[in-house]
C-alpha positions as CSV (number, residue, x, y, z in Angstrom):
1,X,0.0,0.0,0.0
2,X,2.7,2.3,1.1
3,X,5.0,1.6,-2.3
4,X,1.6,2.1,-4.6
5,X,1.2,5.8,-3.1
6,X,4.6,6.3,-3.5
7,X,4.6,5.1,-7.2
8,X,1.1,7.5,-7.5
9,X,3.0,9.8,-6.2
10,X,6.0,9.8,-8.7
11,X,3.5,9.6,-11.7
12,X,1.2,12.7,-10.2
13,X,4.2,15.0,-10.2
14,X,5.3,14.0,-13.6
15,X,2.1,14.8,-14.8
16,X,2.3,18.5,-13.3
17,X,5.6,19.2,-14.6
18,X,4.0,17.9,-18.3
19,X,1.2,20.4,-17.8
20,X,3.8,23.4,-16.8
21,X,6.1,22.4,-19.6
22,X,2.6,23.0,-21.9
23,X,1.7,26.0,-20.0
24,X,5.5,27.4,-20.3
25,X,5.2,26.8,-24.4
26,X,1.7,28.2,-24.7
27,X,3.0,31.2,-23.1
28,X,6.4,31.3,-24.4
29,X,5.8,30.8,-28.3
30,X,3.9,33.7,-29.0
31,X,6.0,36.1,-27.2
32,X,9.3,34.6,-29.0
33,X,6.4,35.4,-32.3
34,X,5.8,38.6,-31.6
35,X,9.5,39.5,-30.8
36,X,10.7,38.2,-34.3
37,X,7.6,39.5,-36.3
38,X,9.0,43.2,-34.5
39,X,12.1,42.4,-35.9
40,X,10.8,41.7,-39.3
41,X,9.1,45.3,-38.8
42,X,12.5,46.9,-38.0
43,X,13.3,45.9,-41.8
44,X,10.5,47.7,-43.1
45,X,8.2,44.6,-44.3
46,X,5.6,46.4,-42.4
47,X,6.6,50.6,-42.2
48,X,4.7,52.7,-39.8
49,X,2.0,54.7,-41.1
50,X,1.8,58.4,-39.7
51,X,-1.1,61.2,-40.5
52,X,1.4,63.7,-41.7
53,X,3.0,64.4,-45.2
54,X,7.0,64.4,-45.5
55,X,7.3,68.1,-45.6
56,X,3.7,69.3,-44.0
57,X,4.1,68.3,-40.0
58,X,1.0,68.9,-38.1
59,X,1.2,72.5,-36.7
60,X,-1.3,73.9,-34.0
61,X,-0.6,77.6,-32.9
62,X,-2.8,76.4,-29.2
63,X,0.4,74.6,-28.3
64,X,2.4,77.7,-28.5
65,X,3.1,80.1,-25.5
66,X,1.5,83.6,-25.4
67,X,3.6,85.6,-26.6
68,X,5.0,83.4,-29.7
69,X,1.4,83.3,-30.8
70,X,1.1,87.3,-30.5
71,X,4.3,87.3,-33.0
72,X,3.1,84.2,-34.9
73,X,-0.2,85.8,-35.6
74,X,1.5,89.3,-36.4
75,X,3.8,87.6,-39.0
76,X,0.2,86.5,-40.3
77,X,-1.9,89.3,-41.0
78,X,1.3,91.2,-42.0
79,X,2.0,88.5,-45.4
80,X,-1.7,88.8,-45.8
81,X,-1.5,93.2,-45.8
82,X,-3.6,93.3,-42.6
83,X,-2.1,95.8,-39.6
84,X,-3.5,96.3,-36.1
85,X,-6.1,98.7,-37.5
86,X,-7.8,95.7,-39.5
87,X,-7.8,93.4,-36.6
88,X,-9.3,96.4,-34.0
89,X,-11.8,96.9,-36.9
90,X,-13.0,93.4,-36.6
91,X,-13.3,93.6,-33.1
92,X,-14.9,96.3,-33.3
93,X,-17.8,94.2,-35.8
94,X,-18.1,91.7,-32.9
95,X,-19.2,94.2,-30.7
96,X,-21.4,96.1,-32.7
97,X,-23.1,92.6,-33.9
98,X,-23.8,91.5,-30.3
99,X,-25.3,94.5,-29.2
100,X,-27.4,94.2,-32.4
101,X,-28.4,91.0,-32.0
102,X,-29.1,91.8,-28.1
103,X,-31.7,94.3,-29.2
104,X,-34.0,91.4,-30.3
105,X,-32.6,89.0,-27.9
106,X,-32.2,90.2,-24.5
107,X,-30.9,87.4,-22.8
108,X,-28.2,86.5,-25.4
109,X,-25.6,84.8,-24.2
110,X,-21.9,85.3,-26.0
111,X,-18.8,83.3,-25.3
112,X,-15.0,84.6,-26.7
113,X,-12.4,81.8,-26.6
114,X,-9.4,82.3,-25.0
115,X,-7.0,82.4,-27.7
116,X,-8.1,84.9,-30.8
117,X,-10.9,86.3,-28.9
118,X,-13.5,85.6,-31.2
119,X,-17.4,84.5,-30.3
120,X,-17.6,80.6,-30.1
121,X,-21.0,80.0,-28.7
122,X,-23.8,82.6,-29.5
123,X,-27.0,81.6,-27.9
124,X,-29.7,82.8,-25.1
125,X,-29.2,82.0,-21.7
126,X,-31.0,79.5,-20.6
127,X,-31.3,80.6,-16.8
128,X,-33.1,83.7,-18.4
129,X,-36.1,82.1,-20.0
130,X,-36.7,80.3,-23.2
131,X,-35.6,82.2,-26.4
132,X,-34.4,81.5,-29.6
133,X,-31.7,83.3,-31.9
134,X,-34.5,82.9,-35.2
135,X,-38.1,82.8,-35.5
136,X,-40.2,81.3,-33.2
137,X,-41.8,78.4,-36.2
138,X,-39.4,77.7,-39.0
139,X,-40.9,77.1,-42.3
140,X,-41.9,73.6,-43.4
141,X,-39.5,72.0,-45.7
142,X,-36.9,74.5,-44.9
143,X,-33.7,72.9,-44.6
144,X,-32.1,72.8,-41.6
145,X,-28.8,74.2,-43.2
146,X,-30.2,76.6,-44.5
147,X,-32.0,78.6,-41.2
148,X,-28.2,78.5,-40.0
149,X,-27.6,80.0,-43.4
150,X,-29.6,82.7,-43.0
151,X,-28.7,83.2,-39.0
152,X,-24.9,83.7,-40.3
153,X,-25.5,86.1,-42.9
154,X,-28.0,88.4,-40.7
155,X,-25.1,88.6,-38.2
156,X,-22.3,89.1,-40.1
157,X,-20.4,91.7,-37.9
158,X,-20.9,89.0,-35.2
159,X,-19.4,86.1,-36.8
160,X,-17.1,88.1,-38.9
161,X,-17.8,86.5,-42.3
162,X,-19.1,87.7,-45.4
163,X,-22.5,86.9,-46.7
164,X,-20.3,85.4,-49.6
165,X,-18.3,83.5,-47.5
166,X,-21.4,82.7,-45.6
167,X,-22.8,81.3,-49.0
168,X,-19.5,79.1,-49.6
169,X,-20.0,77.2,-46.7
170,X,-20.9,73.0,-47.0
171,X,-22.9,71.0,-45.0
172,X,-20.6,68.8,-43.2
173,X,-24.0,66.5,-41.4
174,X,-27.6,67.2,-40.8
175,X,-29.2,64.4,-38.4
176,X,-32.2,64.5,-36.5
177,X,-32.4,62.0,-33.0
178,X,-34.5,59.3,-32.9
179,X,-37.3,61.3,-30.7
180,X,-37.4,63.8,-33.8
181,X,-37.4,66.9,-31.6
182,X,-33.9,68.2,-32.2
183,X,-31.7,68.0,-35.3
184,X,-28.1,69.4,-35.7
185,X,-26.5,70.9,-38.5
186,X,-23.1,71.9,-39.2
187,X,-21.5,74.0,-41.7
188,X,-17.6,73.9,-43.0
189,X,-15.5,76.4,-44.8
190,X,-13.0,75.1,-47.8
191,X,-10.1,77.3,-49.1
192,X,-9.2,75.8,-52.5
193,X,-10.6,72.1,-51.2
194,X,-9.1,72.7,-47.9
195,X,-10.9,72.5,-45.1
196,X,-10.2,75.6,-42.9
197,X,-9.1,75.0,-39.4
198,X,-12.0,75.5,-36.5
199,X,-13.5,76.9,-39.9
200,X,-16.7,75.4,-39.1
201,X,-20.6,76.3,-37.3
202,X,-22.8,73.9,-35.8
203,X,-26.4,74.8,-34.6
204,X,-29.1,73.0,-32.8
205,X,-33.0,73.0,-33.9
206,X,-36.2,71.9,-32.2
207,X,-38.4,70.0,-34.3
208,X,-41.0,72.9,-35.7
209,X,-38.5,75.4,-33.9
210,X,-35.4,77.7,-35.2
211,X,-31.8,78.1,-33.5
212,X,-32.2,77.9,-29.5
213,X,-28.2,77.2,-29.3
């Protein structure tokens, strides 16, 4: 009795050192895989891919410090023929069309963001009451893009674009949720097929109601 244990034994620890040789190759295998096929890679039988063009590295002027973007921007408007007089002038339009648009809209609601101090979300305050920044119904079968159309080009001080430039702009989506009662729309500007960076304008509508954001 006491030998068969033993041999029991003997055969029950061979047996786990067969299942943690298995364990060890399962394991070991695909790593010593993986470690030639990133060798392979290192050749170039797989190269890399990256979402910039040899010559064209992605630039944004958000990740540079205050003052470099005061020059940066300077250098700008200077190749383009536009001086400190042009810019104040522009300013100016933004606050003449807010104070327009306020007239009708008391509780408008205007937000500059931080970096070119232009308005980024035009809209009524919500804490104030329900308003909207068109008509109250908006015409059946009028697309949504273009109510936003017409929005931009009635405040074109505000959003400092022309009513050309207005008229360039394509609709980038137009969705409605499943419920039906809101639908988004938003607008993108190309310069010669390009899209323009933060070149873009989205708007939400209620169902049988204009802009309210």
């Amino acid at each position: 009795m006491f030998l068969r244990s033993k041999a029991e034994a003997r055969r029950g620890l061979l047996l786990c050192l067969f299942v943690l040789a298995i364990i060890t190759a399962i394991i070991a295998v695909p790593y010593r895989y993986n470690t030639s096929a990133a060798g392979e890679r290192g050749k170039g039988l797989n190269q890399r891919t990256v979402s910039e063009e040899a010559g064209f590295p992605n630039y944004d002027i958000r990740e540079q410090k205050d003052a470099e973007i005061a020059d940066i921007l300077t250098g700008y408007r200077n190749a383009a023929g536009r001086d400190s007089s042009f810019v104040d002038s522009v300013r100016q339009g933004f606050i003449q069309g807010e104070n327009q648009l306020r007239t009708r809209i008391p509780t408008l609601a205007i937000e500059y963001n931080n970096d070119i101090r232009i308005p980024e979300v035009i809209g009524p305050d919500p804490v104030k009451g329900r308003a909207f920044l068109t008509g109250a119904t908006r015409p059946a079968g009028k697309r949504h893009a273009d109510v936003l159309i017409n929005f931009l080009k009635e405040n074109t001080s505000l959003v400092g674009a022309t009513s050309e430039q207005v008229d360039a702009l394509k609709v980038f989506s137009d969705y409605t949720n499943p419920d039906g009662n809101l639908s988004w729309v938003e607008l993108e500007q190309y310069i010669h097929g390009i899209p323009v960076f933060r070149g873009n304008v989205k708007a939400g509508l209620q169902s049988r109601e204009s802009l309210s954001v």
